[in-house]
FINUVEX-658628 format. One record per atom (N, C-alpha, C): x, y, z; residue in one letter. Coordinates in pm, whole numbers, plus 50000, padded with zeros to 5 digits. Example, Ala and Ser with C-alpha at 12.3 -4.5 7.8 and 13.67 -1.06 7.14 Angstrom:
REM FINUVEX-658628
513194943150780a/512304955050780a/513204967050780a/512854977550708s/513674989450714s/512905000350787s/
//
This chain:
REM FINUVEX-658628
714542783784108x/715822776884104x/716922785384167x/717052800284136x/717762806484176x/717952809184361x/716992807384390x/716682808784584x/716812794984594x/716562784084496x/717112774584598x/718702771584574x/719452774884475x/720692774484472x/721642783584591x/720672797784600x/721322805484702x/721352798984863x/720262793684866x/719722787084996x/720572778684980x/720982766284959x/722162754684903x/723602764184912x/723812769784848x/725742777384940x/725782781385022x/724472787885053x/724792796085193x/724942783885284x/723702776985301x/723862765585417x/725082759685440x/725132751885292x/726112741385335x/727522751285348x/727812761585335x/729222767285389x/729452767985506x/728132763985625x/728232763785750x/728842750585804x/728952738885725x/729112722885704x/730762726485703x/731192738385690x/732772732885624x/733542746585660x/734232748885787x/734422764185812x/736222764585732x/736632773785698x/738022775185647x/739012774085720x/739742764885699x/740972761485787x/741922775385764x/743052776485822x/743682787485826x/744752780285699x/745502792785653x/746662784385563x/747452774885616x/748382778085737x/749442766885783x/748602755685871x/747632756385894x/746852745485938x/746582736285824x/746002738785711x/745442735085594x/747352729085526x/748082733285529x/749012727185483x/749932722485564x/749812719785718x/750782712285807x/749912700285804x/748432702385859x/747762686585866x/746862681485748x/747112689685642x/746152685685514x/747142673085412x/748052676085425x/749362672285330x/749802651485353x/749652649085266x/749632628985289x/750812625585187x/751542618085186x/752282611685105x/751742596485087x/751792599384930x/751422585084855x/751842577984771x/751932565284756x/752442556184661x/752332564884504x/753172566284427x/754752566984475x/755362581484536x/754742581184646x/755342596284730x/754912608984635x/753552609084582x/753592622984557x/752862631284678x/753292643084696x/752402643584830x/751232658584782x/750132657484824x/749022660684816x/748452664084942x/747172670584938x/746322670985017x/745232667085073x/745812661085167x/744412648185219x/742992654985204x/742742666685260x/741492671785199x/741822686385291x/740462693585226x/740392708885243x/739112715285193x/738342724485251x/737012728485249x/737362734885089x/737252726085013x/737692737084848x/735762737684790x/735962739484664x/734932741884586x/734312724784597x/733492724084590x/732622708384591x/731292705784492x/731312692984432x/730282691084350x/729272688784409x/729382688784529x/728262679984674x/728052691384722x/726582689784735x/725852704784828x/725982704484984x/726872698685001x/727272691385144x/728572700085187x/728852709385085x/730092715385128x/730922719085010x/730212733285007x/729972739484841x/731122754784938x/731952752285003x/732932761585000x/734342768584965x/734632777984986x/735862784484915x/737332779684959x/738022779284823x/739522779684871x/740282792684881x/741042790585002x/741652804385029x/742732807884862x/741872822784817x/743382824484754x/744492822284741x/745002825884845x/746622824584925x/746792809284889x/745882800984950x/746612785984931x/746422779784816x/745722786484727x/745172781084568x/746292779484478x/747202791584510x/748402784184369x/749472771184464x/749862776284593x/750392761784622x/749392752284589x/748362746984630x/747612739584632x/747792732184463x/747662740784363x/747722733884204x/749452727484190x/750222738084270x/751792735084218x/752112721784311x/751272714284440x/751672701684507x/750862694984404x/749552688884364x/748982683784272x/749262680084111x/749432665784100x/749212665083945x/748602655583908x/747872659483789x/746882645083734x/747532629583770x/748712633083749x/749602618183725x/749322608983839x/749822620783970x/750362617384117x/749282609384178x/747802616984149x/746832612284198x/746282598184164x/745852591584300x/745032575184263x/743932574384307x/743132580184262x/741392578384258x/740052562184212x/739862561984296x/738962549384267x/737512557984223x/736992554684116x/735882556384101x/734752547684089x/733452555184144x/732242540484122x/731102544984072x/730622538083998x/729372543283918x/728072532383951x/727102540383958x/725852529784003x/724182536683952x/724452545983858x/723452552683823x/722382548583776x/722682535583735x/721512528083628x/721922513783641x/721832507883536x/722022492183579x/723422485083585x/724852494283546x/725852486883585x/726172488483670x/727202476983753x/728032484383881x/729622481583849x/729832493283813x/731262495083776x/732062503883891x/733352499583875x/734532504783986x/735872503583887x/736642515983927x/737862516383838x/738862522483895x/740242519283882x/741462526683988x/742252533483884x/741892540283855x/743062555283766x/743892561283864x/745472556783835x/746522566283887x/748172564383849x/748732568383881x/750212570083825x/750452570683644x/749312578183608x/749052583483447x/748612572883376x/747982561183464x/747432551883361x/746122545583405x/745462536383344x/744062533383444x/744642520483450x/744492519483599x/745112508483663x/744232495783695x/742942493583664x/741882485983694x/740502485883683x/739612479883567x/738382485283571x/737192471283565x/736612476583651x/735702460383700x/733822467683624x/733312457983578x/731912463383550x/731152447483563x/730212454383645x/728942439883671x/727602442383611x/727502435183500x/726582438783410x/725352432083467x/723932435183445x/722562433783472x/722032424283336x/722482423283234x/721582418783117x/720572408983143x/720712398583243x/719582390583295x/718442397583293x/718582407483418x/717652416183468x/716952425183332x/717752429083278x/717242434383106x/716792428783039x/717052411083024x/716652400882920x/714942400483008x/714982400383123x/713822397683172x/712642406083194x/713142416783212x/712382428983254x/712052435383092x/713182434183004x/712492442482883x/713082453782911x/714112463583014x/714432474083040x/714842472783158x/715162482883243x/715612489083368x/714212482783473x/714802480283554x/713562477383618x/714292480983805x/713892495983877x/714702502183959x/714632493784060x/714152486484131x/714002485184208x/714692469984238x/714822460384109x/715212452684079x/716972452084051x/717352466583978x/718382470183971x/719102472884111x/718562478084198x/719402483884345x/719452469384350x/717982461984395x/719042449584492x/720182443384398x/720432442584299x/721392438684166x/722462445284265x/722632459484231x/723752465984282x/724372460884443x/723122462084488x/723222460384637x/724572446384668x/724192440984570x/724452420184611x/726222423984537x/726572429884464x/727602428484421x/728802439884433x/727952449984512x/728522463684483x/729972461384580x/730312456484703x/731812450984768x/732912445184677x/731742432884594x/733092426084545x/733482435584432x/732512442684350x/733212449084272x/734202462084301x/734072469384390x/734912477484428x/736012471684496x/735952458784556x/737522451284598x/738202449384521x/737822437484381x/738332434984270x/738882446084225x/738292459484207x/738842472484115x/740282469884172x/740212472984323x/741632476384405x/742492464184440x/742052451784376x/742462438684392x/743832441784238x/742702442284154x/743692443484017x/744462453183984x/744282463984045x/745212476384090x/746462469784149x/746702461884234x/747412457584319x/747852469184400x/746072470984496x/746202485084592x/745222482184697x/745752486784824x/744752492284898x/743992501784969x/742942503985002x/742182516985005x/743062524685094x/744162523285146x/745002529985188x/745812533885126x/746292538884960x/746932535884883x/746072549784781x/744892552684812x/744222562084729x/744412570984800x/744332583184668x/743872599484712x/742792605084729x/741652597384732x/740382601884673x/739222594684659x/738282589084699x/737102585884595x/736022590684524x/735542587284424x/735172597184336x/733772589984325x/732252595484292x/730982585084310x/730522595484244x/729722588984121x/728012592784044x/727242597984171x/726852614784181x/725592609484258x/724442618884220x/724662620384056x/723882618483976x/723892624383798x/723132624883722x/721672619883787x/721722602183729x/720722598783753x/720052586583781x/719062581283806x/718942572083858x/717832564783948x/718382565384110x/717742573484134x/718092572184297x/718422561784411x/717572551584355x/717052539084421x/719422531984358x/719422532884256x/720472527784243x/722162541984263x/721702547384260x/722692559784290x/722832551584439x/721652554284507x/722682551584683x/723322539584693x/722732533084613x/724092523984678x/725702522284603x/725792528384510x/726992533984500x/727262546884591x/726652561284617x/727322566184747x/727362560984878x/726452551684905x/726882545085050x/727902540785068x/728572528584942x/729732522284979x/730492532984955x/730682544184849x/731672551684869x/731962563784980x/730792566485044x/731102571185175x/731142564085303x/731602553385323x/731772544185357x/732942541385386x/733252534685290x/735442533985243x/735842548185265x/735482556785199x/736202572285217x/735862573485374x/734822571885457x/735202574185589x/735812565185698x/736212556285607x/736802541685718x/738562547585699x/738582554985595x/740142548785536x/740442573085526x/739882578885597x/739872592585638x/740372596285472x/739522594685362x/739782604485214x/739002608885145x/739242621185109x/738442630685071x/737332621584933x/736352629184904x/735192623984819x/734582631884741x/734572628184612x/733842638884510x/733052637984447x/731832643984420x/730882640884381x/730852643184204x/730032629384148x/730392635184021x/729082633983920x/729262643583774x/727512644683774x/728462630983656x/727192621483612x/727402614683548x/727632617583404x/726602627083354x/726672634783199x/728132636783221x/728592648783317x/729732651383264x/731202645283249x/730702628883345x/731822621283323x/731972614183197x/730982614583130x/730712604682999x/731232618582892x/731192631482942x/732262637682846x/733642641582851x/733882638082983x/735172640783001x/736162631582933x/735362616583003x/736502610882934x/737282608282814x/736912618482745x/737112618382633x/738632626382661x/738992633682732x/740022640282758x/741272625582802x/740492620582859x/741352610282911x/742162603782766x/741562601882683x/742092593782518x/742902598082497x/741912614982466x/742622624382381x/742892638782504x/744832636382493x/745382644282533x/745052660182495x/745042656982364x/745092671382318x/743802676282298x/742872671382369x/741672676782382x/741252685982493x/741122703382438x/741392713582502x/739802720382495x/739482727182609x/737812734082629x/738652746382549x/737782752682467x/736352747582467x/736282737382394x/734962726682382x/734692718882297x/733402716382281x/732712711482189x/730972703782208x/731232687582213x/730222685882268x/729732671582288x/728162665882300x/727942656682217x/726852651382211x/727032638982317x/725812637182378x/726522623982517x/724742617682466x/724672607182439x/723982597482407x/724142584182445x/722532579982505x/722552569682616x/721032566282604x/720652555282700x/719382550482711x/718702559682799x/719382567582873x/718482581682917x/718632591282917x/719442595482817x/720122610382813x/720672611582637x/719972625482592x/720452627582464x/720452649382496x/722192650282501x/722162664782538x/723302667382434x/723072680182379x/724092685582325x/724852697182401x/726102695682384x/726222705882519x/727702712882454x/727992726182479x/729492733582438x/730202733982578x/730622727582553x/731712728482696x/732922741682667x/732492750182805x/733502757382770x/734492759582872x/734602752982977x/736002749883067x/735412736283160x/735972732883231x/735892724283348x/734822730683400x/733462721283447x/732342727683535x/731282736383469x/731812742583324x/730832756283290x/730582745383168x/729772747783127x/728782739282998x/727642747583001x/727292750082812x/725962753782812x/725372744482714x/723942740182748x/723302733382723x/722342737482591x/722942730782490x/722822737282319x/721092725982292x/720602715682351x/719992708282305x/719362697182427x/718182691382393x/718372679082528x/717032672382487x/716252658882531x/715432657682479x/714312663082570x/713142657782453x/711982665682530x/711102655582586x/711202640382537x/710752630182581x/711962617082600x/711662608382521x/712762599182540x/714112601482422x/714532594082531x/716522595782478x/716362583282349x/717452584382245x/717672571182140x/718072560682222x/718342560382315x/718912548282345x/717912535482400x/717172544382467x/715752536682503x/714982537182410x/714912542082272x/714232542982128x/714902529382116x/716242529082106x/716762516282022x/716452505782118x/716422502482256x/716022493182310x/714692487582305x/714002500082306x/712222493182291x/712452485582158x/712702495082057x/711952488581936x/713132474881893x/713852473981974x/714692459881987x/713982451382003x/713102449682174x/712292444682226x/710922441382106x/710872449482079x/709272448781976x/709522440681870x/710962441681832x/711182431881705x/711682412981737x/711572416281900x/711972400681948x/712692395681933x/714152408181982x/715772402281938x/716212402282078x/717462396182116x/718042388882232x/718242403482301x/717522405782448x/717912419482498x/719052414582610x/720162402082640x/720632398882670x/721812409082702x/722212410082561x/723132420782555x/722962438982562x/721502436182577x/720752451182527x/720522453782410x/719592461282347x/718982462782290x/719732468082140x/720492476882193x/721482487582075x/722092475782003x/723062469582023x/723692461581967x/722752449781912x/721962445081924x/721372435581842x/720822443981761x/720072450481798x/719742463081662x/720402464181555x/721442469881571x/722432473481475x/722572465681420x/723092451981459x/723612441881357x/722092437981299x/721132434581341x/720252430281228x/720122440781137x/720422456781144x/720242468081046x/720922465280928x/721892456080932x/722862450780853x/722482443780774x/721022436380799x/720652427580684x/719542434480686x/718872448780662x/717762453480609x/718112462280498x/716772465680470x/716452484480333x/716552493780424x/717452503880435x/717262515980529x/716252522780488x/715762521580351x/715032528080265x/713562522680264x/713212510180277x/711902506080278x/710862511880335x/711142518080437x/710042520880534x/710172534480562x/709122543380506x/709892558680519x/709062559380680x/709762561980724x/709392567380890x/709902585780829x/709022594680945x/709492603580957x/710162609281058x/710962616581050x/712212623681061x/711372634181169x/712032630881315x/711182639381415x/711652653281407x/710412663781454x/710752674081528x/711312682581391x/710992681881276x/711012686881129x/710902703781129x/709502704681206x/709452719181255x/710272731381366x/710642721181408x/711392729581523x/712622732881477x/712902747281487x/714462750981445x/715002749481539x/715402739681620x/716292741381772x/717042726181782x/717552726681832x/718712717781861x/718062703181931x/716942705982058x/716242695482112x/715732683482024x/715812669282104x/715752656082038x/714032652782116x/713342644882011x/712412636582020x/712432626182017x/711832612782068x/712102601882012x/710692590781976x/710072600182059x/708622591082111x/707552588682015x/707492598481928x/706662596781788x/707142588581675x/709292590881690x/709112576781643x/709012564381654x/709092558481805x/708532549781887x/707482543781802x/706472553081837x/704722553581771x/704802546681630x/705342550181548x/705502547581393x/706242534981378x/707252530281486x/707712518481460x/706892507281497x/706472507681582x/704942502081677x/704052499081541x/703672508081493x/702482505981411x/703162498681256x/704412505581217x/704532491681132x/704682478581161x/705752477281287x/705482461781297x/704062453681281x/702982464681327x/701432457081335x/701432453781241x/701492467681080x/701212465180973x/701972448980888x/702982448580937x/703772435280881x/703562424880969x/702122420881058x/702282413381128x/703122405181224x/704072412981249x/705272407781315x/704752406481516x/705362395281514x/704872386281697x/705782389181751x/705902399781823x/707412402681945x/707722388081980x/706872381182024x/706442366982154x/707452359882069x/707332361581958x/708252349981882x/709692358481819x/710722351281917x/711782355281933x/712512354381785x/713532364281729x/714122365081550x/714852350681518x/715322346981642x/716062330581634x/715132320181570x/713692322681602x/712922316381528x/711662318181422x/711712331881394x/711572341181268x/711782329581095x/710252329981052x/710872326180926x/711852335480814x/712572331980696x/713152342380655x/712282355980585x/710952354280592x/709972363680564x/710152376680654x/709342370380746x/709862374080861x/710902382580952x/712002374380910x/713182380780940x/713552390580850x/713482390180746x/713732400980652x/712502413980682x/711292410180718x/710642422680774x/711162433080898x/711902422880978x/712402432681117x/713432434681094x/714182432080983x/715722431180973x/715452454980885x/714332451080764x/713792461380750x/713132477480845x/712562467980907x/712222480481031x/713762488381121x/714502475381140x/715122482281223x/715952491881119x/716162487881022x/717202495480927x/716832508180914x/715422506880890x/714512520380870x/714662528880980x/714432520881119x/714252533381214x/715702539381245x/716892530981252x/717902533281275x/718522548381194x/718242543181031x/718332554480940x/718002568081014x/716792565881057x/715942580981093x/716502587981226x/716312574881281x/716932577581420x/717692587081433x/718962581581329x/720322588681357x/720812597881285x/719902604181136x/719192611281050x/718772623981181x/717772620081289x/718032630681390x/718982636281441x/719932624481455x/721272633981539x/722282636181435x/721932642381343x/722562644881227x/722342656281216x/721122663281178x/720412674881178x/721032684281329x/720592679381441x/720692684081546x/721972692981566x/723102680681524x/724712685081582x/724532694481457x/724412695881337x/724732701781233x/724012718281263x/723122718281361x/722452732981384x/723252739581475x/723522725281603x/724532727481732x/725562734081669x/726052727581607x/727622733481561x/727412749981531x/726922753781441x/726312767481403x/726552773981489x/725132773481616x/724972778081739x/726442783781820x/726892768381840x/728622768381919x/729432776181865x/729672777681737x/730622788181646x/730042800981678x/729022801781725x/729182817481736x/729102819981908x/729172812081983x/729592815382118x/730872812982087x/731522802982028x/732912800982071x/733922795581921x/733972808481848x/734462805181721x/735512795381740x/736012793581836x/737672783381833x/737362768681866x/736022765981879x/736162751381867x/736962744781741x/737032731781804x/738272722581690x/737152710381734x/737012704581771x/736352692781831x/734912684581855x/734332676781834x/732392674981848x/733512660481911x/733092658582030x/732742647282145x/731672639882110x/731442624582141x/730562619482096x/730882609082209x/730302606582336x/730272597082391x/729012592282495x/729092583682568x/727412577382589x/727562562482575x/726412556682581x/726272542182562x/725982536382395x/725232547582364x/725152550982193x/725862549982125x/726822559582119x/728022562982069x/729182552882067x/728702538482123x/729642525282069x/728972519881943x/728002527581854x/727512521981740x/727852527781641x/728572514581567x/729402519581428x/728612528081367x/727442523081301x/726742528481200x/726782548381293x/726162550581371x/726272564181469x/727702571681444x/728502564581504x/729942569481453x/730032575681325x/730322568781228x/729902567981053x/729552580881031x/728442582181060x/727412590881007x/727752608781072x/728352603881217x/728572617281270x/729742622681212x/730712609481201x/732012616581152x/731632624780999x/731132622380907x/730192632580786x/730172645980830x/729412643780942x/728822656480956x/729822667981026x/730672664681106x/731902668781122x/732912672281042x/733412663280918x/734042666780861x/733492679080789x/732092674780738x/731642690880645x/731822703380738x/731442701380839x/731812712580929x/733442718181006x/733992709680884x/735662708780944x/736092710481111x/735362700081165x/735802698681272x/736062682981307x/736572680181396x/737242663081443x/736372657781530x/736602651881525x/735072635581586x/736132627181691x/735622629481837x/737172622881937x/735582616081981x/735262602681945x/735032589682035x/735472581882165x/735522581782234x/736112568182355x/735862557982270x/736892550282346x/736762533382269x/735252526982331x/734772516282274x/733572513282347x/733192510282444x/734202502182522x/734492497982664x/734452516982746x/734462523182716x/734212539482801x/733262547782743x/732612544482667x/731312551682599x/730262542282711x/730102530482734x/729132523982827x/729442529882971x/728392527383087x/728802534683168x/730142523583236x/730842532883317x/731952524783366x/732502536183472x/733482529983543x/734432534883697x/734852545383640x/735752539583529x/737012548683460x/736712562283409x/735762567183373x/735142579683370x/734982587883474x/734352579783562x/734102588183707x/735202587483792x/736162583383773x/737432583483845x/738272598383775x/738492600183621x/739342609583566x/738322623583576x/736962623483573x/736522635983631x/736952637383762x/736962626783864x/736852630483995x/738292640083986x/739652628883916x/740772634983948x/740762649583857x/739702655083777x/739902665683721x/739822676083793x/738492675583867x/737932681583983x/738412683184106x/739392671184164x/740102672084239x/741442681184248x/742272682384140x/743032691784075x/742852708484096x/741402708984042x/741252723284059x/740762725284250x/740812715884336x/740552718084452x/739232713984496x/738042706384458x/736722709484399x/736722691584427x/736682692684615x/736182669784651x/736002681484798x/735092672684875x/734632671484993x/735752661585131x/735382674385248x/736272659185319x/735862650285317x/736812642285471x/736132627385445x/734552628685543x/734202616785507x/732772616285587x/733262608485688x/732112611685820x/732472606185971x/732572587485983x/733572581485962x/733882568586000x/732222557886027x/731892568886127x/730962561886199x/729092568586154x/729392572686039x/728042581586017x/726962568886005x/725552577686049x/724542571586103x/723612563385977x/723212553185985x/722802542185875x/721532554885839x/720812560985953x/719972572685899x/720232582985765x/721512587285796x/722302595185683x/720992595485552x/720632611785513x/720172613585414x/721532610685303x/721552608685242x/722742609785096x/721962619685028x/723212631884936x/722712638684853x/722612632284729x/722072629884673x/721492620284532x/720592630284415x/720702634284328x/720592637884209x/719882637484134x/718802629384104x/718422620684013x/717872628483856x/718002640983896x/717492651683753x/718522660883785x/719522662783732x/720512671883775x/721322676483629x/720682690983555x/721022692683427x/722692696983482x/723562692883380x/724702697183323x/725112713783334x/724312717083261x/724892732783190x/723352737183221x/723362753483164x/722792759683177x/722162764783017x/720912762282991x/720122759682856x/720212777982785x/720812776582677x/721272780382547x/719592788082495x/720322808582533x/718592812282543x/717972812882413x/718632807682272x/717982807582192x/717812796382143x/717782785282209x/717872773282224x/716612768182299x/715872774082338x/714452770082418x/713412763182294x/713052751882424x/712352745582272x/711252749582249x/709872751782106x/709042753682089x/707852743982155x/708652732182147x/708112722482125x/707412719582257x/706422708382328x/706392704382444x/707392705182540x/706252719282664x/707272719582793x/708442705382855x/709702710382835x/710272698982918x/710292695783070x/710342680483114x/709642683183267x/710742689783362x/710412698883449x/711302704983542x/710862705483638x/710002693783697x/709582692783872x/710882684383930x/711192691484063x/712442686884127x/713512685084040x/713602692184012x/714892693083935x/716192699984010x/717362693284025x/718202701484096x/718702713384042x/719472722184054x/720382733784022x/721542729083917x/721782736083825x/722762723883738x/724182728483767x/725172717583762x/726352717783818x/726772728383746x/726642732483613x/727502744383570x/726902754083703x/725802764183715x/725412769883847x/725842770583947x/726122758384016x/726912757784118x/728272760584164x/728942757784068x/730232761084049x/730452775184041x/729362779183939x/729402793983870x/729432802984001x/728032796784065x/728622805884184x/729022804284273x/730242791684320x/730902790684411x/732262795584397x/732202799584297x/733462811384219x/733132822884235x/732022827384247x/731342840884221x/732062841284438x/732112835584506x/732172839284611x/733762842684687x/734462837484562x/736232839984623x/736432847984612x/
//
């Protein structure tokens, strides 16, 4: 990992040579609605291995003192998985957020289905990024920035969110930033909450991602936890599916509410990963155990809960209660070790983050806020509409990142339909927590990229 990260700065610094100072601030400099003026772009620090180079000292404190969160109007687009969302954050408020949901494709498929998802994206991905800048009442001449997932993910659906966004950014000459998706689903939590200051932890929970992570500035994260097989979120969708409830909406949310009419208690499932003193999540054994009770209670996926006798229904209404209990009984344990861990890298946390696609479930909420309070620390949620994936996340990282200098120029107007795109699709966060290694089953690390904390780490290491 280490030679290929070195191999990755060295190259791409050849992609992006250093403008001189008064060059960099006679033709870098744009005025924008409402006249704040900024810098159209500049070879700075980059999340894109496309141009991972330095900002001149000298121009680094002007550079922060022209810039402010406020000034900036960033469109962001997300395409990592099955939504296609676009959102216009600027003049200190979010000015527009469009999301084109898949649930068909979910009701039908039973899950993600990639290939099915791109052309999804493919067919809608224009109008939704117009609409963003439609309801903005803006045009792409009108931004500082665009900001794009490009990863991790599904690759197959990542490009076509960076195509269109290198695309517009090279039709309309503005800079572009690459953004990892984990860390937009924790940022935005900054966006809520003002007074939410690094360091902090965050648990980010989703249908493919369950990481615990201490954030300890912009870019640097260490990675306290992660799973070793599947994430809860695809736990709660399968065994949705298995119990033959409407995956229309997805899986989590029908879940939950039938948990509402079960015994959390009926069905002792066990409580994964019991042995392991470490922070890492399992999910797949309890998969296994939910599987095999439904057999035991005879329960027919085929026959949908709408038409469930009340026998019946009271059996899956049971399971799910049960697994849910356990489920989240895991991420109970977990944060409660995390926290430990984090206090002694960084006694001054105040804060446990909790956001993801997960993390819009009451019962989850509930349970974490407990575990927080015993640990006298505060529980900062996104509302639910920004815990799912969405624009508006990847827009307030971009502008975070953009701030500290850290977006790519623009791309060539006319670049070639050939164009490799840099795309992501396993791209850890932070850098894994050395007493934090799991016992448990190797986690997979073929092709795995360099993780953005790394990159950064040492594209600092070079000023």
């Amino acid at each position: 990992m280490l030679s290929s990260l070195s191999s990755t700065i060295s190259r791409l610094n050849l992609f992006c040579p250093k403008p001189s100072i008064p060059h960099s601030l006679s033709s870098c400099l744009k005025t924008l609605k409402p006249q704040p003026i900024i810098p159209r772009w500049s070879c700075l620090h980059s999340l894109s291995t496309h141009s991972t180079s330095r900002l001149s000292t000298s121009l680094k404190p002007q550079f922060d003192a022209l810039v402010s969160k406020d000034d900036l109007v960033v469109l962001g687009i997300e395409t990592s998985c099955d939504d296609t969302a676009a959102a216009v954050r600027g003049n200190g408020e979010i000015l527009s957020q469009v999301v084109s949901s898949q649930a068909d494709l979910l009701a039908k498929y039973g899950g993600v289905a990639p290939k099915m998802a791109e052309e999804a994206h493919s067919q809608v991905i224009d109008q939704v990024v117009q609409e963003a800048l439609d309801k903005a009442n803006l045009t792409a001449r009108n931004l500082s920035a665009v900001a794009v997932t490009i990863g991790p993910g599904l690759s197959l659906c990542l490009r076509v969110g960076v195509r269109k966004a290198r695309k517009l950014a090279g039709s309309f000459n503005l800079p572009i930033i690459g953004i990892h998706h984990m860390e937009a689903h924790c940022l935005v939590a900054r966006l809520i909450e003002r007074e939410l200051e690094f360091p902090f932890m965050a648990l980010l929970i989703s249908g493919g991602h369950n990481l615990l992570i201490l954030a300890h500035d912009l870019g640097h994260y260490i990675q306290l936890g992660t799973t070793i097989d599947d994430a809860i979120g695809e736990a709660y969708d399968k065994t949705a599916k298995w119990l033959g409830l409407d995956m229309s909406r997805s899986g989590g949310p029908a879940l939950e509410e039938l948990a509402q009419e079960g015994d959390a208690e009926s069905i002792k499932f066990s409580t994964p990963m019991k042995q392991h003193r470490d922070c890492n999540f399992s999910y797949a054994g309890l998969k296994t155990q939910v599987r095999l009770a439904i057999g035991s209670h005879n329960i027919n996926p085929e026959i949908p809960i709408s038409s469930a006798s009340s026998q019946d229904r009271r059996s899956r209404a049971d399971i799910a209660a049960s697994f849910q209990r356990v489920a989240v009984l895991h991420l109970e344990e977990r944060c409660d070790r995390a926290i430990e861990w984090a206090r002694k890298i960084e006694p001054s946390i105040k804060h446990l983050v909790v956001s993801g696609g997960v993390a819009s479930n009451q019962y989850v909420r509930a349970r974490l806020d407990h575990v927080v309070k015993k640990n006298n620390l505060q529980l900062v949620c996104p509302p639910p509409k920004l815990c799912t994936d969405n624009g508006v996340m990847v827009a307030w990282t971009g502008i975070e990142h953009f701030c500290m200098g850290r977006f790519d120029p623009p791309p060539p107007a006319d670049e070639h339909e050939d164009y490799v795109y840099d795309l992501r699709p396993r791209w850890p966060l932070g850098e894994e927590y050395a007493e934090g290694r799991s016992e448990a089953r190797s986690l997979r690390t073929a092709r795995i990229h360099p993780s953005l904390t790394s990159i950064i780490q040492a594209s600092l290491q070079q000023q």
